[in-house]
Structures are given as structure tokens and as C-alpha cells.
C-alpha positions in Angstrom: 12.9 14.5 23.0 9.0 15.1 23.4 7.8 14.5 26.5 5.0 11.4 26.7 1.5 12.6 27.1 -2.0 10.9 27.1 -2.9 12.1 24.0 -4.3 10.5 21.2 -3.7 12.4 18.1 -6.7 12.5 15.2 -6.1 13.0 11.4 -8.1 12.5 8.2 -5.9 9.4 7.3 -3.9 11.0 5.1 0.1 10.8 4.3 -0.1 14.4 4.4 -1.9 14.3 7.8 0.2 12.2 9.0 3.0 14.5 8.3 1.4 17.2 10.3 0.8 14.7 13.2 4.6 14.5 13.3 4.7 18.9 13.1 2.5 19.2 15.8 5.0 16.5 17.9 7.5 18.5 17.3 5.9 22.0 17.7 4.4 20.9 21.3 7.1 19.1 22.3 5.1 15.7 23.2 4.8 12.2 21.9 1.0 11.3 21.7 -0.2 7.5 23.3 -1.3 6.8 19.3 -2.5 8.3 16.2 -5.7 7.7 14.7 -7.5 8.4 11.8 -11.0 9.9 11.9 -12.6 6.6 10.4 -11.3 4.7 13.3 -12.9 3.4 16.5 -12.4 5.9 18.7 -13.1 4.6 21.9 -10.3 5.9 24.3 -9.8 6.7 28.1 -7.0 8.9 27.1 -7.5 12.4 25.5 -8.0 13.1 22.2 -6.4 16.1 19.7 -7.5 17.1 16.3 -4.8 17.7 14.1 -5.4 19.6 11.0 -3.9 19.0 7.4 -2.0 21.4 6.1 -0.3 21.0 3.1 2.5 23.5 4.0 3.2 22.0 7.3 3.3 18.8 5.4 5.3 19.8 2.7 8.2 21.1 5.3 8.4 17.8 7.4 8.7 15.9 4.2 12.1 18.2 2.9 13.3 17.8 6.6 13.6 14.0 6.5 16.1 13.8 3.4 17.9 16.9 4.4 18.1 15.9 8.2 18.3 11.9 7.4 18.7 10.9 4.5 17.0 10.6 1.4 16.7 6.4 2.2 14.9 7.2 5.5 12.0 9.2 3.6 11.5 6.5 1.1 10.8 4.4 4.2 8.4 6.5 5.6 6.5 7.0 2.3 6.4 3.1 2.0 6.2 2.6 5.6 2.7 4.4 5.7 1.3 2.0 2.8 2.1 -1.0 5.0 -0.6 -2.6 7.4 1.8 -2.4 10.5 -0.2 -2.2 13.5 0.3 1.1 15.0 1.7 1.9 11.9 1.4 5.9 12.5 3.3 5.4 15.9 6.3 3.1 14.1 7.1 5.6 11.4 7.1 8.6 14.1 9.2 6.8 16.0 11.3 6.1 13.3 11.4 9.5 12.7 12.2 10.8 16.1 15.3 8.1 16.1 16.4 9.3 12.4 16.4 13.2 13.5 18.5 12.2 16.7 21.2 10.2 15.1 21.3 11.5 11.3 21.2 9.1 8.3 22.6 6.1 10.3 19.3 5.1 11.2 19.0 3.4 8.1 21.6 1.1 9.6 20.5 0.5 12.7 18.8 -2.6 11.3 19.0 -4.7 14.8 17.6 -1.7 16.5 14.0 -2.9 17.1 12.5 0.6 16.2 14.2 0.6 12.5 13.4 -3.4 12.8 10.0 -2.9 13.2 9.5 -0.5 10.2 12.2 -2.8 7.7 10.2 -5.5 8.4 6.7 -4.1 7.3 8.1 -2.3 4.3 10.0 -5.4 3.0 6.4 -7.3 3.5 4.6 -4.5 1.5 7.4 -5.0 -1.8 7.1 -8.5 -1.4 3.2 -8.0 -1.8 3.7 -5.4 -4.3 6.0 -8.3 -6.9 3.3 -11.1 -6.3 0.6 -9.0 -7.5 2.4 -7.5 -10.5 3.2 -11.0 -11.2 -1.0 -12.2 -10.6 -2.6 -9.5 -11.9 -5.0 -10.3 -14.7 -6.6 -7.7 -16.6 -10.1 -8.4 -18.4 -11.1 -6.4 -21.4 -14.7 -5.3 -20.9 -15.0 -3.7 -24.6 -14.4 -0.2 -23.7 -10.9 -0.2 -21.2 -9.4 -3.0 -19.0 -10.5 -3.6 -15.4 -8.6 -5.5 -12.2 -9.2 -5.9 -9.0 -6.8 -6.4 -6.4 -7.2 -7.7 -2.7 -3.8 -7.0 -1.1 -2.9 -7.1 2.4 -1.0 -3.4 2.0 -1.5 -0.5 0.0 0.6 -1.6 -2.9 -1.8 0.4 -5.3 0.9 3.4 -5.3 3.9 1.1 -6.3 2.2 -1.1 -9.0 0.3 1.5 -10.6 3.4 3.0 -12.4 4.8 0.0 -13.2 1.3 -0.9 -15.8 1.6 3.1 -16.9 4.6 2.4 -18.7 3.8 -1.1 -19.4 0.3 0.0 -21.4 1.0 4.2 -21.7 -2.0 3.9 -24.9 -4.7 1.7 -23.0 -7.8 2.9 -20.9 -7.3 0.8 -17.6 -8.8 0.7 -13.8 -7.3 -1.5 -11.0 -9.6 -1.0 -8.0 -8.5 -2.1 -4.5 -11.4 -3.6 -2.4 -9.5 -3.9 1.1 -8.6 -0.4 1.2 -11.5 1.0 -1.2 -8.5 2.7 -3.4 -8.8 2.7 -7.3 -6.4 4.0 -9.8 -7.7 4.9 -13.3 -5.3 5.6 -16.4 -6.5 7.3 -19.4 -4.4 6.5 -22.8 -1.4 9.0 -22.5 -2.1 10.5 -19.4 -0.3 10.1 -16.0 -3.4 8.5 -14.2 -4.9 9.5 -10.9 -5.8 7.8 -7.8 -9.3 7.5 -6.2 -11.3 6.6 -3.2 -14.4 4.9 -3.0 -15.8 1.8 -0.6 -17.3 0.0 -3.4 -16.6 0.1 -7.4 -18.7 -2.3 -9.6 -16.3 -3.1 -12.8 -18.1 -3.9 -16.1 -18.8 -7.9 -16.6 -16.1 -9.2 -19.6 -17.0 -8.8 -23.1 -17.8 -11.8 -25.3 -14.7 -11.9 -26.5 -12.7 -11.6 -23.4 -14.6 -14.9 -22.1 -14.0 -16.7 -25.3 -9.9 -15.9 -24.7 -10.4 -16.8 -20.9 -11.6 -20.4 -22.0 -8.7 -20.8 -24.5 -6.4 -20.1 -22.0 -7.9 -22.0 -19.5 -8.0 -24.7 -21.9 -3.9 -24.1 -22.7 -3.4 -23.8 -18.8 -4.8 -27.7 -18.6 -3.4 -29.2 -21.3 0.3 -28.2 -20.2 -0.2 -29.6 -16.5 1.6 -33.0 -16.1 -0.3 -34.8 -13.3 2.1 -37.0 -12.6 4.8 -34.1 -11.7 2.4 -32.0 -8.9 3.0 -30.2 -5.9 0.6 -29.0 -4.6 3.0 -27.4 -1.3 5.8 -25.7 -3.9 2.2 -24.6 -5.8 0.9 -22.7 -3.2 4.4 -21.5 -1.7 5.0 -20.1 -5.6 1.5 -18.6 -5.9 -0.5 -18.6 -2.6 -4.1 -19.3 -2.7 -5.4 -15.8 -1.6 -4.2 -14.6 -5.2 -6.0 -17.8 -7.3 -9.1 -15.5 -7.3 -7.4 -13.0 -9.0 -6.0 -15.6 -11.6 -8.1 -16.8 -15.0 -6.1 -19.8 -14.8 -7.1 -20.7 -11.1 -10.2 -19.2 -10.6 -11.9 -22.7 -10.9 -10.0 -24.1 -8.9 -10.8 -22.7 -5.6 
């Protein structure tokens, strides 16, 4: 077990950075006070270390975790990490130093408040990740489709593949604002993720706001007024996604 220091360990913010955070516990044989990433406040009375990314050492903690877990417990960490946990960095490595101690039946340890912890925020981040496939509204600005997204959690990574199979021939972006993370898709090509603090999409094209008004207009006509509910409405669709939504964007 690494011995507690007052370190604080600095990374570029990076999975793979992470990854070597977790290395360099291992290699020095101490558990930092935190992990930060460069971008962060660094105000601290404790000391601070620079880790390095290195895509080998990465690359070696990450086959260590299915061969010396379990497969599960590295699909936790790579979810775990697009969470907004706070201490997030410090939950998955003690996750990690609990899974290498005690093999792959750390996945089951679920009252165990360290796997708790972790469970907890990756089952938040799905849940995040099905409202916005389900909210997500695309509009056609004449030359590829554009949406933005405000999650809570990086769920960029795990909707993203769902709208490449879903539209493999069409030129899309889906920008992220919290986390300033884009992804872009090109017909028939695997897509890439980007960074960048601020993206300004295209406006709609004329036709795209003619179709926005006919389905607004469809959207009214349905509504019975005398059947509302306003509490099972915004339990079904909560009102931090009606901004993404044609349908409700008026209504806000």
C-alpha cells in the first residue's frame, strides 16, 4: 500500500495522464493528497509534482486493470473519469488501489463506500448520457447538422457512437459547451473528437426554420390541456434540456 504523502499530483487533464498519475503512485510508492489538472486553481499549502504523459506508461496501467481486475473494473474507470465526481481523479485511484488488492471482486463490493462512491457517479453519467440521446435535436444548417449539448458529465464519448451508426452518410457536429468538447463526423468516416472553449455553429437554414415551425405547430395541436402535468413533465424531461428541444424552446 503507498504510503500518504502531501503531495499534490499535476497532469494535463488527460485520461492518459491520469493513467500515469496512477504509474507514478505505484512507482514511488505514495498516495498523493489530490490530483489536479494544470487548468485548475492551484492554490495549495501542500507540495506540488508534475507528472508527465506518457503514452507507454499509460498504455501499461490500462492492460493491468483487466488482467489484474477485471475487464468490468476498467470500463468503470474509463466512465468513471467522464463523470463530474468531485475528486474524481482521487475516487478512481482509490478504486484502483482497492481492485489491485482484492482482484475482480471489487466490482462487487457495491456497499463498500470506495466502489459506492465511483457506481454512483458512473450510473449518474449513463443516466445523463440516455436523456440526451433521447433530447438531442439536430438542425440542418444547409451544409451538415449541428447540436449542442450542455450536460452535467462528459457524455460526449458515449453518445457520439451511438449518432455514427445512426447517420454513418451525414456531415454532423455536436459541440459540448460545459466542457468545451466537440465531436465532428464526416460521411463515412469514424469521426474525431475536439477541444475548444467556444464553437459558433452556423444559424438554421430557411428551410430548417420552416420545419421547426411545423413541428412546433404539430407539438401544439396534440397537447390536451385538460390532461397536464406539469410535475410528471418535468420529472420525464427536466427543464435544463427544454433549451435543447425545438418543441420547448419557447417555452422557457
Amino acid at each position: 500500500m503507498p504510503y500518504r504523502t502531501d503531495l499534490i499530483y499535476r497532469y494535463d487533464g488527460s485520461y492518459q495522464g491520469f493513467l500515469c498519475c496512477v504509474f507514478e503512485c505505484f512507482r514511488a510508492k505514495e498516495l498523493p493528497a489530490g490530483i489536479r489538472s494544470w487548468e485548475e486553481d492551484q492554490q495549495s499549502l501542500f507540495g506540488l509534482k508534475e507528472i508527465a504523459t506518457r503514452q507507454d506508461l499509460a498504455e501499461r496501467v490500462e492492460r493491468s486493470i483487466p488482467r489484474k481486475i477485471s475487464p468490468q473494473a476498467l470500463r468503470l474507470v474509463r466512465e468513471g473519469f467522464l463523470t463530474c465526481l468531485p475528486d474524481r481523479e482521487m475516487a478512481l485511484l482509490r478504486f484502483l488501489l482497492l481492485g489491485y488488492k482484492v482482484g475482480g471482486k471489487v466490482t462487487k463490493l457495491t456497499t463498500h463506500p470506495v466502489v459506492h462512491v465511483l457506481e454512483k457517479g458512473v450510473l449518474t453519467l449513463r443516466n445523463e448520457a440516455h436523456h440526451t440521446l433521447e433530447f438531442l435535436r439536430f438542425s440542418d444548417t444547409g451544409e451538415f447538422l449541428a447540436a449542442r449539448v450542455a450536460p452535467r458529465n462528459r457524455v460526449l464519448p458515449l453518445v457520439a457512437p451511438h449518432f455514427c451508426d445512426r447517420l454513418p452518410s451525414e456531415n454532423f457536429v455536436i459541440y459540448d459547451g460545459t466542457h468545451g468538447m466537440g465531436f465532428l463526423h464526416r460521411a463515412d468516416t469514424p469521426g474525431e473528437f475536439f477541444q475548444a472553449d467556444q464553437v459558433e455553429l452556423p444559424p438554421p437554414s430557411e428551410a430548417e426554420r420552416r420545419w421547426r415551425e411545423l413541428w412546433k405547430a404539430f407539438y401544439r395541436t396534440i397537447e390536451v390541456e385538460g390532461r397536464e402535468n406539469h410535475a410528471l413533465r418535468w420529472n420525464l424531461c427536466p427543464k435544463r434540456y427544454w433549451p435543447l428541444m425545438t418543441e420547448l424552446e419557447d417555452s422557457l
